[in-house]
N, C-alpha and C positions, 0 to 999 in steps of 0.2 A: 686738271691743268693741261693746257695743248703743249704738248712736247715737238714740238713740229719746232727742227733747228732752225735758227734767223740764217739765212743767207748771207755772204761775205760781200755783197755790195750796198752801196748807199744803205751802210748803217749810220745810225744815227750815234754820236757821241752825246756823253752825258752832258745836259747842259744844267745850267743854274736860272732861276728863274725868282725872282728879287732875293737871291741869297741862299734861295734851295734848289736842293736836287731831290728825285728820290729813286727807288727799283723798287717798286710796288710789285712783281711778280717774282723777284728776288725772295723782298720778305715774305710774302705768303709761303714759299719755298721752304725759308730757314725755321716759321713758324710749324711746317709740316717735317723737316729732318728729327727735329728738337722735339718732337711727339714720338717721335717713331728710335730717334738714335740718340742714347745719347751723349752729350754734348753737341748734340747736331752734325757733327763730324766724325770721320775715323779717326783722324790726329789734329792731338788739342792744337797742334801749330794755327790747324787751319779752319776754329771756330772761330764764330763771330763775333766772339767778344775781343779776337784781335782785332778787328774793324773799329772805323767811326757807327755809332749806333744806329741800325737800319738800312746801312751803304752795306753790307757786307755781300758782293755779288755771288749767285749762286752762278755757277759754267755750266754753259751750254755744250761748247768745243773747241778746239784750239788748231792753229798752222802757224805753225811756224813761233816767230816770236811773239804773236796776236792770240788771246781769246775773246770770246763771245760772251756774254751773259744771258741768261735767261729774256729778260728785259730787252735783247737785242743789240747793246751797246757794246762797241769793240775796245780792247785797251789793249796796249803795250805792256808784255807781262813779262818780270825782274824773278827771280826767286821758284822759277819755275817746277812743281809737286815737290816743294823745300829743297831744290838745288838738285834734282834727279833729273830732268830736262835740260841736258846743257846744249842738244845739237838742236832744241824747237821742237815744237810738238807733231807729230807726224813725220818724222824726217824719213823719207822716200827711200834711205838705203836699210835701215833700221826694218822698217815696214816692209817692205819687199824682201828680207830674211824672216820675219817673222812668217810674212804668209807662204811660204813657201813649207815649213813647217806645221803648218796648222792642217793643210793638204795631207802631211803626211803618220797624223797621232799625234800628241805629246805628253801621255807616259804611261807606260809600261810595265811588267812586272820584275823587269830585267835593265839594267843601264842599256839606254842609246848610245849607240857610236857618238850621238853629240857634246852628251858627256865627255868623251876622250876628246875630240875637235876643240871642244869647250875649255877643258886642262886645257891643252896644248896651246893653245892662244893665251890664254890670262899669263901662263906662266913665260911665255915669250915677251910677253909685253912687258911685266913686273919678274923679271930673271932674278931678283934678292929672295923670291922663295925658290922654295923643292916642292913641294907641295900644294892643294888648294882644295875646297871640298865648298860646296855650293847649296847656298838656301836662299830662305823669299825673304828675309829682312835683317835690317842691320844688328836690333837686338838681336835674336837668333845667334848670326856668328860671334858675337863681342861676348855673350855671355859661354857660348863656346872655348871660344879663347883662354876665359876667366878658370872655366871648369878642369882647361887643360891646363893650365899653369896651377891651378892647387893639387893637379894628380901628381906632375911630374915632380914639381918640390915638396910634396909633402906637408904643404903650411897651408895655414887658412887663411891667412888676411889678405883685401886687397886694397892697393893702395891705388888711388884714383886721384889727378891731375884736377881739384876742386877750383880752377878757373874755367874748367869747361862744361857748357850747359849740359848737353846729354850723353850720356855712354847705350844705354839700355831700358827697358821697361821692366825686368826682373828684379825681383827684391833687393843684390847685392845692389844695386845703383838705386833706385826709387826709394829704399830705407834712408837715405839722405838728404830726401830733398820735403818740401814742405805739405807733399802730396803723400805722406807716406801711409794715409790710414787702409787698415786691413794687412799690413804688414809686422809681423813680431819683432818688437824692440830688439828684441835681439840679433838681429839680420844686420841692424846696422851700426853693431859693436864690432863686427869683423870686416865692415869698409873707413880706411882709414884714408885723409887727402892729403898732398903734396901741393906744392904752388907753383906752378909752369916758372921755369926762367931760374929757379933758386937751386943751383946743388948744394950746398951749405942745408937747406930745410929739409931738404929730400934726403941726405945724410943721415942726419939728425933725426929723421921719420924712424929711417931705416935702422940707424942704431936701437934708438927707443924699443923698437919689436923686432930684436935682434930676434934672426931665425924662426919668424912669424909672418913674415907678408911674402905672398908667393910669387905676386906678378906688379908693375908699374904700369898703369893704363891711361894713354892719354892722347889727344891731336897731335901728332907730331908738332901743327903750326898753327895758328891762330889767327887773329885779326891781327896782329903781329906777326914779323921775320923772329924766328929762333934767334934768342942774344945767340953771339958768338962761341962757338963750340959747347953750346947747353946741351944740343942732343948728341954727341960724340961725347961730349962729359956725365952724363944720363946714361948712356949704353955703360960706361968705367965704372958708375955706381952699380948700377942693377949686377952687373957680370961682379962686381969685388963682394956684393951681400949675397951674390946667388939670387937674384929674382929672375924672372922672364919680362922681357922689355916688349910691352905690346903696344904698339899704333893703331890707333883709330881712324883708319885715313877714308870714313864714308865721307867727309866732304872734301880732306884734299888728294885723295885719288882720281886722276886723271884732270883735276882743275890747274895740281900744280905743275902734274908732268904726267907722261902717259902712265905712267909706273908708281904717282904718285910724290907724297914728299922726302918717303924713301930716297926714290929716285932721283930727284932733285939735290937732295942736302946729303947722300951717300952712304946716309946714316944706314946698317941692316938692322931691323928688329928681329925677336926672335918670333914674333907672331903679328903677324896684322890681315884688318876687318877694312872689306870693300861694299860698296854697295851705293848707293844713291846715282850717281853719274854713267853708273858702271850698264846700266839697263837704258836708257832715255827714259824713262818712264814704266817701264816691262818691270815688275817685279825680281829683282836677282842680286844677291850681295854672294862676299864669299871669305871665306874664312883661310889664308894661308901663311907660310911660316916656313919653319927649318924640319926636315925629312924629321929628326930625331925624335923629336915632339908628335909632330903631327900624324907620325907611327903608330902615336899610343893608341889612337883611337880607330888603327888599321885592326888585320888578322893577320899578320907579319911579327907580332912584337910578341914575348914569352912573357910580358909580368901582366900584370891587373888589367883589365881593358879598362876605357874612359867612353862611357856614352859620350860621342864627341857630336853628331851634328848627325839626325837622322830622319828627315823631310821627306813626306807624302808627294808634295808638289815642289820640292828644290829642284829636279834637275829637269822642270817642264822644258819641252825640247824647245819652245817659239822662245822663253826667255835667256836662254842659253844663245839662241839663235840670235838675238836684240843684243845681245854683250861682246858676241865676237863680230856682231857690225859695229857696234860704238867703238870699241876699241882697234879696229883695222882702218875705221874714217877718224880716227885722232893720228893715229901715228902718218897713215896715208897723207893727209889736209893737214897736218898738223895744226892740229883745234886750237890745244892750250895756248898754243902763241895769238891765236885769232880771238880766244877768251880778253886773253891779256890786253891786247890792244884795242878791245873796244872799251872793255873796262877803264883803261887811261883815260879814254876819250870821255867815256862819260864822268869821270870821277874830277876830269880838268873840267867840264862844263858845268856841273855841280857846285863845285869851290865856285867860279869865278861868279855862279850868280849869287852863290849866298853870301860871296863877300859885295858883292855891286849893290846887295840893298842890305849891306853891312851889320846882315846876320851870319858872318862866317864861323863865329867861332859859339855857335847857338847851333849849326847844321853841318854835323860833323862825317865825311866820310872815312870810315876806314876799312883796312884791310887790305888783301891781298889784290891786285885788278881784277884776278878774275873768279874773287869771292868778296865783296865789299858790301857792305852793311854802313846804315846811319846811323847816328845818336841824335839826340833831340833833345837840346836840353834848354832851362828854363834860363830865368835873368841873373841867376846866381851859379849858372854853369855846373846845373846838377842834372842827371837824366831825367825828362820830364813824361809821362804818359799821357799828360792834358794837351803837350805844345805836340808827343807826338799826333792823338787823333786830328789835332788841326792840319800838320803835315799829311796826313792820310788824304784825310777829306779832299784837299785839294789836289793831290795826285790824284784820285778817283774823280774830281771835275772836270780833270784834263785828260782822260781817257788813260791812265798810267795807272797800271796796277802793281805795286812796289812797298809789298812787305819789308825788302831789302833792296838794295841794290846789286846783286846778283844776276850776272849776264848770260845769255847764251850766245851759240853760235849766228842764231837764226837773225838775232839783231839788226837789223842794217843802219849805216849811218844818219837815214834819216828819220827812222826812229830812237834816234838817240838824239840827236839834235829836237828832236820833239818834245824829249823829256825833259831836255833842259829850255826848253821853253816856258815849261807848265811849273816845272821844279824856280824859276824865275816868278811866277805868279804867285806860287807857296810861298815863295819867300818874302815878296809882299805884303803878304797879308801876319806870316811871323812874326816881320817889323811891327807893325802894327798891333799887336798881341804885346808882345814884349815891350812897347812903348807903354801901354795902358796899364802895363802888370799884369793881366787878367787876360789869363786865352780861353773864359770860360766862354763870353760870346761867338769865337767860332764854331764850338762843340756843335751846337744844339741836342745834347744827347750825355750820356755817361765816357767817359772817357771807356780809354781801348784797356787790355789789362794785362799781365803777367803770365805765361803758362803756369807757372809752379806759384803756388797760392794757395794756403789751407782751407779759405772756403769760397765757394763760385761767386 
């Protein structure tokens, strides 16, 4: 196949042609990943069975808030490597720390001074820890966290926040969901869930296995605001039963504030996991917390050591390098406010089209501005995955690629008013669906599908 990238001029958008489109050098593509890898993908987020069937574009490359396809076709891209891309792809200050690094090694047999640069930044920008210790994925530190909250209390349960999709890819989390095969039933008799928003059930958890669940782990925030003193009343639970209270904050670190939702809501945990936004794209999450904990897994502390977090390529100096620019151009530029407000903007232009061809309450957006996600749902206002692939399809018509509605910085207003252009002809065509009962005619293909699912 000719890998030679399309050019950023006079590309061609996808168009339709009596009803169809296609990416004939896409599919030949996904038909060779899915030979070769598989699911076709490194992460199930982003196979193609989340697509409409045969749309699913393979990237060529990206700038900014735009990629390319294979096929040549440019789109307007939301949800950027699952919410890791918040400043665009390429962003010019990111890139010029990393290459400057890359000049000089990146690793060694010994910590780099950028490890210590490295601390010193994160922990400036997020001052609710003491601590932080650095690896290449968000599993990696969540399950760290986990390991260090059953050293320090002595118990083995963990009790996980079962409103939220993913924590981890290790067995204490994967034993729960409906992908668990090749995992020992017994791995997921000692993860127990809790219900975001309720202390009355999380009490009541917590009683049940009195002196048995070690840690509480969960999104601080969600596609929802925290009801009212939930996580000030969540830290009084955890600290009255003795748990360790952990945040999950890989999406809302630095989305919801630079420091996070910590940061934001004032809440302190006594351990939380960063990573997605935290790199642009650069491989780097990180695991930090309260000195007293995060000791355990030092050579400072006299009881038990805790293999806490110990990466071949965690402290690679260019990714280290990509996280103390992300976060010195949020607090500099002040991102998250710049998140926030385009996210209004488009999340007002959304509504008003889906109410104008009065599918509003069928094309749902929610969330935070500047993490917003849709629902899709059918003529009885239940989530649909048929009415969503019809939604897809017609984003990918209109050159809009939009797993979620998730913003970055790189956005400009006139791609956003773009989207609500195309997002205007979706909804069109919704009507129309919903009028008939039947969104199977816009498929032309299998509906899109579920990550978590017992069989492909």
């Amino acid at each position: 196949m000719d890998t030679e990238l399309p050019q950023p001029t006079d590309l061609p958008q996808l168009t339709e042609d009596s009803g169809e489109f296609r990416l004939p050098r896409s599919r030949l593509a996904n038909e060779r990943l899915h030979a070769l890898i598989p699911g076709g993908a490194h992460t199930y987020a982003k196979g193609d069975d989340q697509y409409p069937e045969h749309l699913a574009p393979v990237i060529s490359h990206g700038r900014g808030a735009h990629v390319w396809d294979i096929d040549g076709n440019r789109y307007v891209e939301y949800g950027s490597g699952l919410r890791s891309v918040s400043l665009g792809h390429a962003h010019p200050r990111v890139i010029e720390a990393v290459r400057r690094e890359l000049d000089r090694g990146s690793n060694f047999v010994r910590p780099s001074i950028v490890e210590l640069e490295a601390a010193e930044r994160f922990l400036a920008t997020v001052p609710t820890a003491d601590m932080v210790k650095f690896a290449k994925n968000g599993s990696d530190v969540t399950t760290a966290a986990v390991r260090l909250a059953r050293a320090v209390t002595g118990r083995p349960r963990v009790a996980i926040c079962g409103d939220h999709p993913f924590f981890s890819v290790d067995d204490w989390f994967i034993a729960t969901t409906p992908m668990s095969a090749g995992i020992p039933a017994t791995a997921a008799e000692l993860t127990v869930a809790f219900p975001y928003g309720d202390l009355a059930a999380t009490e009541e958890l917590l009683t049940r296995y009195q002196d048995e669940v070690a840690c509480l782990i969960l999104e601080p925030a969600t596609h929802t605001e925290p009801p009212p003193g939930y996580l000030e009343g969540l830290r009084a639970v955890a600290d009255r039963h003795g748990c360790v209270l952990i945040f999950d904050e890989m999406i809302t670190g630095l989305r919801w504030s630079a420091a996070g939702a910590q940061g934001l809501y004032g809440v302190v945990p006594d351990l939380s996991t960063f990573g997605k936004a935290l790199g642009n794209g650069f491989a780097v999450a990180a695991l930090a917390g309260r000195r007293e904990l995060m000791e355990r897994g030092g050579l400072r502390d006299t009881r038990d050591r805790v293999f806490l977090l110990s990466t071949t390529h965690g402290a690679e100096t260019h990714s280290l390098a990509a996280a103390m620019a992300v976060q010195a151009t949020y607090v500099q530029e002040g991102i998250t406010a710049q998140l926030h407000a385009l996210g209004e903007h488009l999340a007002d232009g959304v509504r008003d089209a889906a109410d104008a061809m009065g599918v509003g309450d069928h094309i749902v957006v929610r969330g935070r501005a500047s993490n917003l996600v849709f629902a899709t749902l059918d003529q009885h206002g239940q989530p649909s995955q048929p009415y969503r692939t019809l939604f897809l399809r017609q984003l990918l018509a209109g050159g809009v690629l939009a797993p979620s509605f998730v913003v970055s910085s790189a956005l400009s207003e006139a791609d956003i008013d773009h989207t609500v252009d195309v997002v205007a002809q979706a909804c069109a065509a919704y009507r129309k669906a919903l009028d008939a009962d039947d969104p199977a005619p816009w498929l032309r293909g299998r509906p899109v599908k579920p990550v978590f699912r017992r069989l492909a």
